[in-house]
N, C-alpha and C positions, 0 to 999 in steps of 0.2 A: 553343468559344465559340458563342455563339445568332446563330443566325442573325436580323438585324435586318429585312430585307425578307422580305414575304411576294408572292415571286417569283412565285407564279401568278398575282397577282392583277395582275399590269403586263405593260405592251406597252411592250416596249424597243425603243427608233427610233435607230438609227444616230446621228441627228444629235444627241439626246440624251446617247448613250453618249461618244459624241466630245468633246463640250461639257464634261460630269461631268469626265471625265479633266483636262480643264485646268482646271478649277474647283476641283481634289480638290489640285491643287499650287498653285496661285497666289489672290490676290486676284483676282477678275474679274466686270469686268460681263457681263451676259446678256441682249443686245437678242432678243428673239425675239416675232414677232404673239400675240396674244389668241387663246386654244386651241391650241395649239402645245404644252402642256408646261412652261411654265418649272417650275410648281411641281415635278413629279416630278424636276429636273434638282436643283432643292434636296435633296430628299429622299432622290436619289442618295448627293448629297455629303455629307450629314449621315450615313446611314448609314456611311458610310466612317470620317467621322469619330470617331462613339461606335464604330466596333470598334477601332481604332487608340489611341485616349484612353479606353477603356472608362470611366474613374474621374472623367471630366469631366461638364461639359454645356455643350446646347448652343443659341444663341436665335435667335428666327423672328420678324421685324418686318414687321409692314403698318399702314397706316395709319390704317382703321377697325376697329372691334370684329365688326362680320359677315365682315370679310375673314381677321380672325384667326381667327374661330371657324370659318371655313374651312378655313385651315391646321390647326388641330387636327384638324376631321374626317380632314384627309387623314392623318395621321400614326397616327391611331387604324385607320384603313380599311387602309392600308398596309403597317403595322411588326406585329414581334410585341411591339412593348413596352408594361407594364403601360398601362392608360389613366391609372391614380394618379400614372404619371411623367409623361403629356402635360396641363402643367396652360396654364389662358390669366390674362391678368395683364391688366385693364386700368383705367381712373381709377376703375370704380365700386365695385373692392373696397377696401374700408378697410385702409390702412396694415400694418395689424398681421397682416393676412390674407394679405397677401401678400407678408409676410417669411415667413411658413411655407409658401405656395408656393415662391417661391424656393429656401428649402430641400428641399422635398422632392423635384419636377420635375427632367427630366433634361431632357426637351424643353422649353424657357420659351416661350411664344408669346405677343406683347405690342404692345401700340401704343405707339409710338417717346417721344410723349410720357409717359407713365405712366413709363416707363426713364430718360427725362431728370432727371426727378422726383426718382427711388429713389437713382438717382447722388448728383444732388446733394445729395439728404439721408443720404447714405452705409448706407441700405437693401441696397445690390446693390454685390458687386462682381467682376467680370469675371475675374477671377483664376482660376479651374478653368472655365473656356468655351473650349472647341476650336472652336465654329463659331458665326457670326453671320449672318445671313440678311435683308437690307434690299430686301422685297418697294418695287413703285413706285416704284424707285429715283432717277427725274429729280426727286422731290420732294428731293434731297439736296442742295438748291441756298439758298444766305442763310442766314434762320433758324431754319429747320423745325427739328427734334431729330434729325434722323439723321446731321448733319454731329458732332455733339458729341457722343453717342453713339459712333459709330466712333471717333472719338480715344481717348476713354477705353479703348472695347476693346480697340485697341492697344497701351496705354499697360498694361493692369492683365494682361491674358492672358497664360497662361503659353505659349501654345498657338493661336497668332492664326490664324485665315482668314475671309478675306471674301467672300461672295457675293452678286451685288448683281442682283436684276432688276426690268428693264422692256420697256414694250409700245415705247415711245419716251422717249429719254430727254431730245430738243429737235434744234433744227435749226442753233444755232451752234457752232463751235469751242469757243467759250467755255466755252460751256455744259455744254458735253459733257466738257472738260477740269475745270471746277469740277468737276463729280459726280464724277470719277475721282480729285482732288484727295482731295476730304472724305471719300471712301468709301476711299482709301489701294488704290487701283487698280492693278495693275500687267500686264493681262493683258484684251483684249476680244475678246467670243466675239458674231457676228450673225449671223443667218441670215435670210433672209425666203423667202417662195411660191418663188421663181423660184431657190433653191439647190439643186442637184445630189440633195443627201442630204437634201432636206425636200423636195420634188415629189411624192414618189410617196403619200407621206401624206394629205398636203390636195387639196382641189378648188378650182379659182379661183374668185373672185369677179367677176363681171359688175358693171360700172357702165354706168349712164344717166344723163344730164344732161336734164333737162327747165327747157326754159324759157317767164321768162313776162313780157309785156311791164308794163311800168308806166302804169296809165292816163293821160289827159290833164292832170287835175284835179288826179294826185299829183306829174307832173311840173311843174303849176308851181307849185306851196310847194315842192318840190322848189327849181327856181329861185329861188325868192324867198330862205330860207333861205342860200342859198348865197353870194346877193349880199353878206348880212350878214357870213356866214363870210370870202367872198374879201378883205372890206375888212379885216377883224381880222386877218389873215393879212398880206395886204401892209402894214399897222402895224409889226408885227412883224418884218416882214425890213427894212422901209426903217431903222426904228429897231437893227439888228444883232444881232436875238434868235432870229431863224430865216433859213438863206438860199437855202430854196425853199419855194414854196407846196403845192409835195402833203406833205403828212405825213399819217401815221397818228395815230388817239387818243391812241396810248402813245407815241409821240414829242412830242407835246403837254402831256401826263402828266408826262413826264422833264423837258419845259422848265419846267414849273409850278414843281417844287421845285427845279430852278437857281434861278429866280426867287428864291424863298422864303427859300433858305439865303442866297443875296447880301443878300435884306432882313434877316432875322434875326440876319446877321453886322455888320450896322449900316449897311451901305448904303442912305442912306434917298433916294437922290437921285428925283425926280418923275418918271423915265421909266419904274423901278422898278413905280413903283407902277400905273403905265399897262399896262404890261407884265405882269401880275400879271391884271388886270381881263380884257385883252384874251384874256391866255389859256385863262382861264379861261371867258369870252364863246364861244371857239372850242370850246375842249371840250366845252360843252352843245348849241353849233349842232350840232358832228361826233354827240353821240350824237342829236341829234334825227331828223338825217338818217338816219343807223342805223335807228334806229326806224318810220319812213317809209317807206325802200325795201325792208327786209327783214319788219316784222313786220307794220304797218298804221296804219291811220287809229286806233281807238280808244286805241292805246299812245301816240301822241304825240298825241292830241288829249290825254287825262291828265298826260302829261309838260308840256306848254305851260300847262296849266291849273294846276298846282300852282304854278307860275313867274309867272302872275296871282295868285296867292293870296300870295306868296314874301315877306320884307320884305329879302330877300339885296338889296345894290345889285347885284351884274350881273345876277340875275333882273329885277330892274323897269328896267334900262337897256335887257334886249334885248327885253321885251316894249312897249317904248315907242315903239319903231323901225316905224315905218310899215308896213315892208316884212313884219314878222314880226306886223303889225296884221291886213295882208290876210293874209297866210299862213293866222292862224287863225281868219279867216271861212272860209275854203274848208273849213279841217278841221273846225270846229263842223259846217257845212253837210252834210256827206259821214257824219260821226259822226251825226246825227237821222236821214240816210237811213240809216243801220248799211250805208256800202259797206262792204266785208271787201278785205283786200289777196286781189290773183289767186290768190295761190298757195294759198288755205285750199280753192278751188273747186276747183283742180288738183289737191290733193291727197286732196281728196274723192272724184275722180273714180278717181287712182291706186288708191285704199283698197277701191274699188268693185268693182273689175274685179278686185282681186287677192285679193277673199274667196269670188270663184268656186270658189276652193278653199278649204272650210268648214275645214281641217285646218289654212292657210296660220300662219306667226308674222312678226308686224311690230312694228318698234320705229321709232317714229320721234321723232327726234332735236330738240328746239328750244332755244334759249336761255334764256328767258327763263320764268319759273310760269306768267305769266298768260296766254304763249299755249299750253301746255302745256295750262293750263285751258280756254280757248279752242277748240283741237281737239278736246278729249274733248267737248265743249258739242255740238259744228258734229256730230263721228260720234254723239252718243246723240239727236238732234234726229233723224234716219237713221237711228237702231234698230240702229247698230251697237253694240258692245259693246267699251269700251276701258278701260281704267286707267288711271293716272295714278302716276309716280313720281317725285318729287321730292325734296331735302333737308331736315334737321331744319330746326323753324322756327327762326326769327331771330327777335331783339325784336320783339314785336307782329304779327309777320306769320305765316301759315301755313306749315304743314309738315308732315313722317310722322317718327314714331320712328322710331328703324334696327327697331323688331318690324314696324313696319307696313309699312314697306321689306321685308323679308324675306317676312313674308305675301304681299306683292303679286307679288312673284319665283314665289313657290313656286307661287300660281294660278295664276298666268304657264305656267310649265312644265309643269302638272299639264292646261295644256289648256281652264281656267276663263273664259279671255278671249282672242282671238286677237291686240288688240292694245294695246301698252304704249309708253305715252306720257311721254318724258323730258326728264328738263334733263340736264347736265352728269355729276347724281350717277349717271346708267348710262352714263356711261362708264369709271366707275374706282371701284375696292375693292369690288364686289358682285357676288357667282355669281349670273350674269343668264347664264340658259341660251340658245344660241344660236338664231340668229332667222334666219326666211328670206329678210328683205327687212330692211335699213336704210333709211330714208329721213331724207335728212338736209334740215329743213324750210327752214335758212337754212345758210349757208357759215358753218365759224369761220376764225380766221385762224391755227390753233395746230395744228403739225404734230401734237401730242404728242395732242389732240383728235379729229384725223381719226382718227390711226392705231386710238386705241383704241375710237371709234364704229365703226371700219371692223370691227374683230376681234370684235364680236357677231355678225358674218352666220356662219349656220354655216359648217363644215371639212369637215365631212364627204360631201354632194352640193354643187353648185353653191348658189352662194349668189348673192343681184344688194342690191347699193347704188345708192340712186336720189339721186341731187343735185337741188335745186329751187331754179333759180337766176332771179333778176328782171334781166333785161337791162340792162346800160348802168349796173347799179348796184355799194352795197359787195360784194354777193353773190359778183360776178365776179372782184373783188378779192380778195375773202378766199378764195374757192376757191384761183386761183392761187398766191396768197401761200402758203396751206398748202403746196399741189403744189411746190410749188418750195421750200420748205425741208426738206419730207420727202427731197427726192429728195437734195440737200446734205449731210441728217444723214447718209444709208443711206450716200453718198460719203464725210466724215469716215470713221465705222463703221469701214466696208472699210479705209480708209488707215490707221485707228491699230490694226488687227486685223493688218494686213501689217507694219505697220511695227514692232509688237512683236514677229511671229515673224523677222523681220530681226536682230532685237536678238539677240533668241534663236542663232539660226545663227550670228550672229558672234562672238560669248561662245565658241560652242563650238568655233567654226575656231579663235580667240585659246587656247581651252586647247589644241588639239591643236598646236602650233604649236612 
């Protein structure tokens, strides 16, 4: 039989070979950091699989089309098998096209939607597939297509196995049990830096926390805002719709649509509809504030202004309010002087000192496009030299193609620009070559976020992440909050990792018995 891997060309890591073996028997997730391997750990298993099912196939899921056509490179670079058998499947081939991939492919690599599709239009069916491969796999969570997908392949295979990876799959119980639910889980494999058989591999990563105060001017809209916020809030709970005043957005968020569904189920009583207004009132104060302490004056001086322009009633109720009257004199006022929040100066300064070395790579991290565009402004003002990576446009708003995304990667890598300036989209589904420095411009609040901003610093010498955090503000929050549900998930992990090899041993003391 042919040999499927082309054995010279890999570095087989203990913890990898480990992993593979229970992967090659069970359903299992595979928590492992950003450069680590997960893919090779697939391509293990997959191999095993077509020598065992020679007469099957077998499919490869991620979630964008550059991440797929990643996975094929790797299968092509790797295997000795035809490239005519490694085909990719995704929304832009026409129907009919890729019922003759389908057929022909032995490898299928595909975006989860496009398979959802094929299903349901009874295009593909699952019935001669020995392996299924659900790269990003915390996205298996509602109603993404990978929950519905896996059933099917359950349902239709004559020859079922799952293999599911991610960088982080979340930081609840819940959550982590959903994914292992809908992905038909029976078996989790994690490792991180500080595991026995993955140490000797990687290099740590260094963190630095840099902070920076909040000037005078922004602490008092800061105040002022708040005062608005604090009164909607205490509405709220006295009337028995919330029954403490810290909440987060997304707790706010979740109460909106209780609300919503009580009115739409025909509840129409007048505290309802108070209730409704107020909250909705508080979730523009909370993102204003956001926007204030973490990005700057020019971002909520445009958020507050559009809410003047707005004919919404809570937009012209909360700009009516005295206190959000003075709030945006200060901002207008601060906005004609163009002050910039502390941290663009700080981070100018970081950028500075750290291109000492003309060779250095830096990615750093923001929320939001416009300040993503913002810093590339502030570094090419400086004669630095940086790029900009962000997602395809949205209605009427800008964007890059996934080609322009890829271009910007590849000069990236090739040494074209030393640094690359992101939103969200560099953290997931794109071979974004590893970087010497992370800096991450504002705190998120999303374990699953950190983890994967964190896995661009390189593996291979030390690596340093910079945090840039505004004192006393969400910055601090949101750091934390991360920090403390990363550390929770890694806890589940390990306990449902032990607590199925428990299962295991006892099944097998029950047979010897």
């Amino acid at each position: 039989m042919m040999e499927i891997l082309r054995q010279e060309l890999i570095e087989k890591r203990e913890y990898q070979l480990a992993i593979a073996e229970t992967a090659s028997e069970k359903n299992t997730l595979v928590v492992l950091p950003t450069g680590m391997g997960k893919t090779l750990i697939g391509l293990f298993v997959a191999a095993k699989r077509i020598q065992k099912f020679p007469e099957s196939k077998i499919i490869i899921m991620a979630p964008t089309r550059p991440l797929s056509a990643q996975h094929k490179k790797t299968f092509e670079k790797f295997t000795n098998l035809n490239s005519e058998e490694i085909v990719l499947v995704t929304g832009k081939i026409r129907p009919e096209e890729r019922d003759k991939l389908y057929e022909k492919g032995k490898v299928i690599i595909a975006t989860p939607q496009t398979i959802k599709n094929d299903l349901e239009n009874n295009r593909l069916n699952f019935e001669n597939f020995c392996f299924a491969l659900f790269d990003e796999a915390h996205r298996a969570v509602k109603d993404y297509a990978y929950p519905y997908v896996a059933k099917k392949y359950m349902l239709q295979s004559k020859n079922p196995l799952i293999l599911a990876l991610t960088a982080s799959p979340g930081g609840s119980y819940e959550r982590i049990e959903e994914i292992c639910k809908n992905l038909f889980i029976k078996a989790v494999e994690i490792r991180t830096e500080f595991d026995k058989d993955v140490k000797t591999y990687v290099k740590p990563i260094k963190a630095e926390w840099i902070y920076v105060e909040l000037p005078e001017e922004f602490k008092k809209v800061k105040e002022l805002i708040e005062k608005i916020l604090k009164e909607d809030l205490n509405w709220l709970i006295e009337h028995n719709f919330l029954v403490r005043r810290k909440v987060t957005r997304k707790e706010l968020l979740t109460l909106q649509q209780r609300i919503s569904a009580r009115y739409i189920e025909g509840s129409k009583n007048y505290s309802l509809i108070w209730a409704m207004i107020k909250s909705t009132e508080a979730i523009k104060l909370e993102h204003a504030l956001e926007l204030l302490e973490t990005q700057g004056i020019p971002f909520v001086y445009e958020y507050f202004e559009k809410m003047m322009k707005s004919k919404k009633r809570t937009d012209m109720q909360i700009v009516r309010k005295p206190e959000i009257k003075e709030a945006f004199r200060i901002i207008e006022k601060l906005n004609r002087e163009k002050v910039n929040h502390p941290k663009l100066q700080k981070l100018l300064y970081i950028i500075k000192d750290l291109l000492k070395n003309p060779k250095v790579k830096i990615i750093v991290f923001a929320n939001y496009r416009s300040t993503v565009e913002v810093i590339k402004e502030i570094l090419s003002r400086e004669g630095i030299k940086a790029e900009i990576l962000i997602g395809q446009a949205k209605k009427g708003g800008k964007g890059m193609s996934q080609e322009e995304q890829v271009n910007t990667i590849k000069n990236f890598s090739e040494g074209k620009f030393n640094i690359l300036v992101g939103t969200s989209i560099s953290e997931e589904g794109l071979d974004i070559p590893f970087a010497d420095y992370a800096i991450f411009y504002e705190a998120v609040p999303s374990e699953i976020r950190v983890v994967q901003r964190r896995g661009r610093v390189g593996r291979q010498k030390v690596g340093k992440v910079v945090f840039l955090l505004t004192k006393g503000t969400r910055d601090e929050v949101y750091y934390w909050a991360a920090f403390q549900k990363e550390k929770k998930m890694k806890g589940i992990l390990y306990d449902m990792k032990e607590k199925k090899r428990l299962e295991k041993t006892k099944n097998l003391l029950d047979w010897l018995k």
